[in-house]
Backbone as CSV, one residue per row, in Angstrom:
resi,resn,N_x,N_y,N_z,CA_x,CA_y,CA_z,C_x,C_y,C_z
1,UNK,-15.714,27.428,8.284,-15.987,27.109,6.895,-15.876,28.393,6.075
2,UNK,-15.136,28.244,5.081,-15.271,29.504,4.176,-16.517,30.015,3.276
3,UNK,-16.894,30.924,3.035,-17.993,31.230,2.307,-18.046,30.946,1.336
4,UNK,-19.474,30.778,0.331,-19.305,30.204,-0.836,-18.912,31.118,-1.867
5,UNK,-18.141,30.797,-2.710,-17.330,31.539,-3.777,-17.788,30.927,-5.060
6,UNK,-18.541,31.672,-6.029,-18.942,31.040,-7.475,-17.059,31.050,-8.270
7,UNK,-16.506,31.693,-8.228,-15.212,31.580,-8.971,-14.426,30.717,-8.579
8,UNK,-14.379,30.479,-7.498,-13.483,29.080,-6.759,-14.140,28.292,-7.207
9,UNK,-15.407,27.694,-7.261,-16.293,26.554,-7.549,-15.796,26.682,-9.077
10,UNK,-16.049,27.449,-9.494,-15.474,27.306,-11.445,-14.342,27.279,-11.736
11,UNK,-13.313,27.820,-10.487,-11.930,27.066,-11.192,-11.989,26.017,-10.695
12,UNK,-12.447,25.006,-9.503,-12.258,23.788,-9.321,-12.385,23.090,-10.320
13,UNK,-13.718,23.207,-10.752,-14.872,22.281,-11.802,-13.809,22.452,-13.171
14,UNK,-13.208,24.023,-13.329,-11.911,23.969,-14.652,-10.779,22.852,-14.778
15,UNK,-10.521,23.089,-13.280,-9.383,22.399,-13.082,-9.108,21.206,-13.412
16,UNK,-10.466,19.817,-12.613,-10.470,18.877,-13.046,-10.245,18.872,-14.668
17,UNK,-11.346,18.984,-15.022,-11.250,19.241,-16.922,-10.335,19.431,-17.293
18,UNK,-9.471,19.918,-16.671,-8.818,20.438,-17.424,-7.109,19.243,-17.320
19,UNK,-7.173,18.519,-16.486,-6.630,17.513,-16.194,-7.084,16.322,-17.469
20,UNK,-8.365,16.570,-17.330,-8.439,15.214,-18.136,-8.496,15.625,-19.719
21,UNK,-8.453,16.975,-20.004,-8.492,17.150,-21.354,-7.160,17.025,-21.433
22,UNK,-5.634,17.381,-20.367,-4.719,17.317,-20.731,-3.962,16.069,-20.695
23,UNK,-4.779,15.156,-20.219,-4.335,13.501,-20.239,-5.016,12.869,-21.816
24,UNK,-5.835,13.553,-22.060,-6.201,12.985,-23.637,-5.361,13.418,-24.334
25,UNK,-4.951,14.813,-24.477,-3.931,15.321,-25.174,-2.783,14.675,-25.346
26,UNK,-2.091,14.184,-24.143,-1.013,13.476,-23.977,-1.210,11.893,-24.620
27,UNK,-2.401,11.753,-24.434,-2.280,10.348,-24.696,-2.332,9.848,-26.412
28,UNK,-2.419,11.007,-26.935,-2.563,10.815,-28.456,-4.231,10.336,-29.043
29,UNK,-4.467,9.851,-29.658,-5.605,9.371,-30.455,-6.136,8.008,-30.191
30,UNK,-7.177,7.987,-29.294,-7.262,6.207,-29.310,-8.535,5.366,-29.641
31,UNK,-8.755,6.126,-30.808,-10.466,5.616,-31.628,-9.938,4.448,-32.349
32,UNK,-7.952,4.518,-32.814,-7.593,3.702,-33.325,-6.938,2.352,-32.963
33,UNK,-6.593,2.911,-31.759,-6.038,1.795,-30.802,-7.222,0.815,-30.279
34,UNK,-8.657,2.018,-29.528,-9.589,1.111,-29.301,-10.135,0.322,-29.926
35,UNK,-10.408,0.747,-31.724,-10.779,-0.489,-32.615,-9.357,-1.251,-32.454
36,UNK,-8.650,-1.657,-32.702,-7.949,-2.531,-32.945,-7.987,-3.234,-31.691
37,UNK,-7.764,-3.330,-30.719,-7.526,-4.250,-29.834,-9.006,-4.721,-28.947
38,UNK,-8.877,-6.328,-28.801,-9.866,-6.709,-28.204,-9.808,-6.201,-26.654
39,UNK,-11.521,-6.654,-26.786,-11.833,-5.836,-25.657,-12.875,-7.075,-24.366
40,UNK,-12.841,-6.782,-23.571,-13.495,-7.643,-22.933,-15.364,-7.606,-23.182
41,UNK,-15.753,-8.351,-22.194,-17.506,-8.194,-22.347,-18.073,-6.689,-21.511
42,UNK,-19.135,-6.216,-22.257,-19.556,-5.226,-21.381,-18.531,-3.661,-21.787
43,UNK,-17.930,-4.055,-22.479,-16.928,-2.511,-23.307,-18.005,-1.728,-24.122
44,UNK,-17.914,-0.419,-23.578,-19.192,0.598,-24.249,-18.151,0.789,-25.354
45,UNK,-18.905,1.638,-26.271,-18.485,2.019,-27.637,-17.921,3.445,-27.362
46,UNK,-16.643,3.779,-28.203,-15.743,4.683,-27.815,-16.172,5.903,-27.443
47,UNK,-17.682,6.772,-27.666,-18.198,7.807,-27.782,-18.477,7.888,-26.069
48,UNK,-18.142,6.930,-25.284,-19.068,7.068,-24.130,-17.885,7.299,-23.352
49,UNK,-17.032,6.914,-23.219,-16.058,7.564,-22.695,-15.760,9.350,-22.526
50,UNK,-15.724,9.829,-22.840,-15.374,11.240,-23.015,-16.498,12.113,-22.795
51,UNK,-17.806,11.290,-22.965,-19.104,11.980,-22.074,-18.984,11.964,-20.844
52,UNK,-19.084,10.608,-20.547,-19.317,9.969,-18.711,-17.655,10.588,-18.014
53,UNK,-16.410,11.044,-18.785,-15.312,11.615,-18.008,-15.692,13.052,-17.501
54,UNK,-16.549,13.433,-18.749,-16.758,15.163,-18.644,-17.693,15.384,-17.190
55,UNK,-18.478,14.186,-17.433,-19.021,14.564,-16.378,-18.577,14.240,-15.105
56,UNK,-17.877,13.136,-15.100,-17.336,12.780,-13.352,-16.006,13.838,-13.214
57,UNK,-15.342,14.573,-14.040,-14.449,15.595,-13.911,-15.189,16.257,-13.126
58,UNK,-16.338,16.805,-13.610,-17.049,18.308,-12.911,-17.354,18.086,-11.846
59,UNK,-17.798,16.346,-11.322,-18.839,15.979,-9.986,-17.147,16.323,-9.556
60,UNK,-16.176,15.422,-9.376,-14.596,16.155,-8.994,-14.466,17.419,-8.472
61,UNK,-14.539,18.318,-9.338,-14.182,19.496,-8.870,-15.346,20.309,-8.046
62,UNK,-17.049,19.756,-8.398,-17.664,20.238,-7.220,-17.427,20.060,-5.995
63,UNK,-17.147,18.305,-6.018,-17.295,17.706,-4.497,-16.068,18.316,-3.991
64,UNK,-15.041,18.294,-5.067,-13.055,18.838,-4.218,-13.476,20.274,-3.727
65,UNK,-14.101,21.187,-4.408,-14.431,22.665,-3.738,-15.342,22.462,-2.345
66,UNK,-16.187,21.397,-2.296,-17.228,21.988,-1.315,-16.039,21.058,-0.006
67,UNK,-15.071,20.488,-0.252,-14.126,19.933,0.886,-13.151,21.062,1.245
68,UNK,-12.787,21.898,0.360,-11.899,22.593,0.132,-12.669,23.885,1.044
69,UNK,-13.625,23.887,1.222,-14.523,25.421,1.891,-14.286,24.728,3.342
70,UNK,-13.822,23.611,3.671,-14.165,23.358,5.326,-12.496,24.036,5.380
71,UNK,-11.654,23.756,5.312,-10.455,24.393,5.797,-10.013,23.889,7.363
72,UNK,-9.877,22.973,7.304,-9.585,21.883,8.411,-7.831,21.286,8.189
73,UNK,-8.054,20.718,9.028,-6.904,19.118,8.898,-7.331,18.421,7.966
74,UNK,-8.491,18.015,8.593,-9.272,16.398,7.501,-9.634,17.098,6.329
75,UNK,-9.866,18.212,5.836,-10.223,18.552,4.914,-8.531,18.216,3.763
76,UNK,-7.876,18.784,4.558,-6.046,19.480,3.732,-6.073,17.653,3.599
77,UNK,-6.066,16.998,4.146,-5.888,15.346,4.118,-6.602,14.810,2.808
78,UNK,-8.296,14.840,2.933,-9.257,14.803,2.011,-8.131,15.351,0.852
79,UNK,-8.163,16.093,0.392,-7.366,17.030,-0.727,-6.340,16.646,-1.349
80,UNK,-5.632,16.018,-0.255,-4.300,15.413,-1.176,-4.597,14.332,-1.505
81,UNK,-5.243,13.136,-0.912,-6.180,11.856,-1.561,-6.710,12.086,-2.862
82,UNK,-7.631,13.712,-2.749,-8.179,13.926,-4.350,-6.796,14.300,-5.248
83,UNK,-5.802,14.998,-4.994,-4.669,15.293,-6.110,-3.973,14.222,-6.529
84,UNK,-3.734,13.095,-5.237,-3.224,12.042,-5.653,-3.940,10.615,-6.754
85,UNK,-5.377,10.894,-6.647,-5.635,10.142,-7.342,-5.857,10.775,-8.840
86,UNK,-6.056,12.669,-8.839,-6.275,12.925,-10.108,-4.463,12.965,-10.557
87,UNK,-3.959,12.467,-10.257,-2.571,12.261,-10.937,-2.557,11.078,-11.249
88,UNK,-3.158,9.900,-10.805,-3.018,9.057,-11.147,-3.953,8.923,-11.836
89,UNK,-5.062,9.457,-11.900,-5.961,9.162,-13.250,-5.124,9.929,-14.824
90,UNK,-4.755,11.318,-14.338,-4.070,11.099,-15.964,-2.976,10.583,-16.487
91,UNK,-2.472,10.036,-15.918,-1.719,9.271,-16.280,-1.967,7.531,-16.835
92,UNK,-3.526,7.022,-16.557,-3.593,6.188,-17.202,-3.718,5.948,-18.835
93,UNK,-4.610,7.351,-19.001,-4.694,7.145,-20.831,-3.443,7.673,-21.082
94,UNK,-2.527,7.796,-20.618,-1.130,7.998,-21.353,-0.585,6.335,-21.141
95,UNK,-0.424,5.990,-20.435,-0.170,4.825,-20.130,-0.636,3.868,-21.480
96,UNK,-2.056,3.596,-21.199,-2.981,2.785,-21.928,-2.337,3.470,-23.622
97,UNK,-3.024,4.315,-23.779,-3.279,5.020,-25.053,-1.877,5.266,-25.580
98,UNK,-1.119,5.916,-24.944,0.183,6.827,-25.891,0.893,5.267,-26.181
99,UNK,1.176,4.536,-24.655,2.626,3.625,-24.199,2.031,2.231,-25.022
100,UNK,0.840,2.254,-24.984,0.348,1.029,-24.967,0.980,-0.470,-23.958
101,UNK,1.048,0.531,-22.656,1.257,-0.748,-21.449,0.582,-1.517,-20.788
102,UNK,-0.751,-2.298,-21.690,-1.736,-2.583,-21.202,-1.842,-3.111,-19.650
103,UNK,-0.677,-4.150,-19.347,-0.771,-4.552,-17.927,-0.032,-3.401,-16.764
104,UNK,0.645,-2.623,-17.300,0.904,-1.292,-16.642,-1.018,-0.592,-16.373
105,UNK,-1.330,-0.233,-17.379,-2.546,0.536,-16.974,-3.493,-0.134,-16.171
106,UNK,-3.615,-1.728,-16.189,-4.656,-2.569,-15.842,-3.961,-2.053,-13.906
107,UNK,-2.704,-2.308,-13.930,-2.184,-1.404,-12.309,-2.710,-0.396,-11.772
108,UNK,-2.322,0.865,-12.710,-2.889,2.154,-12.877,-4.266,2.199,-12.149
109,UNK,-5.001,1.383,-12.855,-6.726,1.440,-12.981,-6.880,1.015,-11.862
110,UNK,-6.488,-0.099,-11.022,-6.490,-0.805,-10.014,-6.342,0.399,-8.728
111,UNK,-5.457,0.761,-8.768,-4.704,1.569,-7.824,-5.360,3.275,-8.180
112,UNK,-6.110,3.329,-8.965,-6.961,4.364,-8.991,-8.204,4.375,-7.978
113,UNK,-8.907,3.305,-8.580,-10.203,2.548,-8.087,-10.109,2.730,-6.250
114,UNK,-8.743,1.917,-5.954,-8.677,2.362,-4.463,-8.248,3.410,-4.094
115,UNK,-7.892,4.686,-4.432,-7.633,6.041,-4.097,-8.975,6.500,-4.236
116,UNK,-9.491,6.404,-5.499,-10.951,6.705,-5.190,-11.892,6.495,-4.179
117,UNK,-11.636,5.038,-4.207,-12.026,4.668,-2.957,-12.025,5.540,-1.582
118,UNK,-10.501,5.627,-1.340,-10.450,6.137,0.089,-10.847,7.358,0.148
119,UNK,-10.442,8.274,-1.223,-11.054,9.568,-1.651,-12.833,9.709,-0.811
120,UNK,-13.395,9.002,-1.645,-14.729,8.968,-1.365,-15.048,8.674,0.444
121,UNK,-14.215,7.597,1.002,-14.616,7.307,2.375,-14.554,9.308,3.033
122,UNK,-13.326,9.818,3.097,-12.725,10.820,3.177,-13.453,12.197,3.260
123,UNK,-13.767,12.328,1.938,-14.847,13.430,1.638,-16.220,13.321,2.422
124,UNK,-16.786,11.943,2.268,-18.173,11.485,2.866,-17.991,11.725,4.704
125,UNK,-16.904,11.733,5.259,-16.925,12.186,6.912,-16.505,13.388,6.651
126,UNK,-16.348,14.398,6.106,-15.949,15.538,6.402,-17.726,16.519,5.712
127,UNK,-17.909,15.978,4.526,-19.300,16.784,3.490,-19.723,15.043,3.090
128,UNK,-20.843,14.490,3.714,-21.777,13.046,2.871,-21.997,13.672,1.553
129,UNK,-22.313,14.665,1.356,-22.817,15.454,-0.004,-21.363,15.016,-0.858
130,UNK,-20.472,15.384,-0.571,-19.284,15.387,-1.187,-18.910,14.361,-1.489
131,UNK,-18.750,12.816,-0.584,-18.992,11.479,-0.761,-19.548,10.731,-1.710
132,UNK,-20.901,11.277,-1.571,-21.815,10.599,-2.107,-21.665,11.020,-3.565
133,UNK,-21.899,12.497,-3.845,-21.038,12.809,-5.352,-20.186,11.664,-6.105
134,UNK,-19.287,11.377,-5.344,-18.164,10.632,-5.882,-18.789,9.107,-6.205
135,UNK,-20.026,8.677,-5.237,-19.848,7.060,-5.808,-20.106,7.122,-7.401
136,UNK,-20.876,7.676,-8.112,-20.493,6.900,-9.641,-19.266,7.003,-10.391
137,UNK,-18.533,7.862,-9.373,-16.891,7.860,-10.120,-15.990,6.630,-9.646
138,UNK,-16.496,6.087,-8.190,-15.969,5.300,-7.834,-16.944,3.689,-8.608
139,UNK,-17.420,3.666,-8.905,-18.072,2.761,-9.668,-17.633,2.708,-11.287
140,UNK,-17.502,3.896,-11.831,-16.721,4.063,-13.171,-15.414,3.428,-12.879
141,UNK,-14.613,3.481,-11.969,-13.335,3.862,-12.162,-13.191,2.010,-11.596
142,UNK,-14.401,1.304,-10.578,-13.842,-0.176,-10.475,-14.330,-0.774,-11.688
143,UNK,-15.467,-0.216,-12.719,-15.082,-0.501,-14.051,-14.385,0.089,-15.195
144,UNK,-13.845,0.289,-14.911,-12.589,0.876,-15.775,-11.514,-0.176,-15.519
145,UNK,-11.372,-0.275,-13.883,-10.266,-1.477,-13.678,-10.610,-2.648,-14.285
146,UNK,-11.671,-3.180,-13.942,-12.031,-4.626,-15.678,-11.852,-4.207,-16.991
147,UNK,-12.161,-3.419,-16.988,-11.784,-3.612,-18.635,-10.111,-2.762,-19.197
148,UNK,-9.588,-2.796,-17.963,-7.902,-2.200,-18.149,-7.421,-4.101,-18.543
149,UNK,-8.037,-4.435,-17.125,-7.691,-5.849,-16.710,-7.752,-6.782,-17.627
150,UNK,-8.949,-6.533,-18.480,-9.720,-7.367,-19.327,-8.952,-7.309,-20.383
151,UNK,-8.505,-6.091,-20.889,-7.912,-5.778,-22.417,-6.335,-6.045,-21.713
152,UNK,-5.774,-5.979,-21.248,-4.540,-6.959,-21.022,-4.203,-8.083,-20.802
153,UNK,-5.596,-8.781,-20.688,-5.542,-10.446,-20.542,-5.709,-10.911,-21.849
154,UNK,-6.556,-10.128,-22.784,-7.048,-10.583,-24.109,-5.889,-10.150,-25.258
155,UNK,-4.943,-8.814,-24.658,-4.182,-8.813,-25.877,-3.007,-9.359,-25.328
156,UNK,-2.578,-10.379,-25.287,-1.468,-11.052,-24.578,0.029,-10.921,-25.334
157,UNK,-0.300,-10.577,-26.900,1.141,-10.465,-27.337,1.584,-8.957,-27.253
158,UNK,0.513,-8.288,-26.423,1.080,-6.757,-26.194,0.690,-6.848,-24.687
159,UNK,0.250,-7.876,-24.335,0.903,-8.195,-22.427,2.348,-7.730,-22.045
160,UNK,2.663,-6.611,-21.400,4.019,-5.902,-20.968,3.660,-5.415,-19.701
């Protein structure tokens, strides 16, 4: 196991963030998109988004560093599960937000949810600490998939 490093731990914790500040960026403005289009039941109000990301970014890059200190096989494995799903997370608010592909993103979200998923199985046999971190991201992210799901069933003439 590698020793603990405060600067590795802070570029991890950057890194994420820094993913998802650059998937907002990309995705343009969507205070306007979110008012306009219906939304399913149980849709928080737009302010809560960009709190609850900031923070499951950082649980991200803690739990990805403290996997990243074992320096294994299962660890290098663990790792690409986490890159592969933070690629596929920014790419949904571009999707959603810039493209407006609602049944594209409702995919996205889907196919996030289970990378997360396996993410989380992954991390939890190598660091439980690291695992366990992850369930409210994996709980965000199978609601996120309803209401990808939800807002592409409800806006049907922008169903694509």
């Amino acid at each position: 196991m590698k020793k603990f490093n405060v600067t590795e731990l802070i570029i991890s914790i950057v890194f994420a963030e820094l993913v998802g500040a650059l998937s907002a960026l990309f995705a343009g403005g969507f205070g306007s998109l979110y008012a306009e289009i219906q939304r399913p039941p149980f849709s928080p109000p737009s302010w809560v988004f960009p709190v609850v990301w900031t923070v499951l970014y950082a649980i991200m890059g803690i739990s990805s560093y403290m996997i990243y200190r074992n320096d294994d096989y299962k660890s290098q494995s663990a790792l690409k599960v986490y890159f592969m799903q933070l690629a596929v997370n920014f790419s949904w608010s571009i999707i959603f937000f810039r493209f407006e592909k609602f049944t594209a993103a409702a995919i996205t979200a889907a196919i996030l949810a289970v990378l997360v998923g396996i993410m989380v199985l992954k991390f939890y046999h190598i660091r439980k600490k690291a695992g366990l971190l992850n369930l409210p991201y994996l709980a965000w992210s199978i609601f996120a998939s309803y209401l990808a799901i939800g807002t592409a069933i409800l806006n049907t003439p922008r169903f694509n």
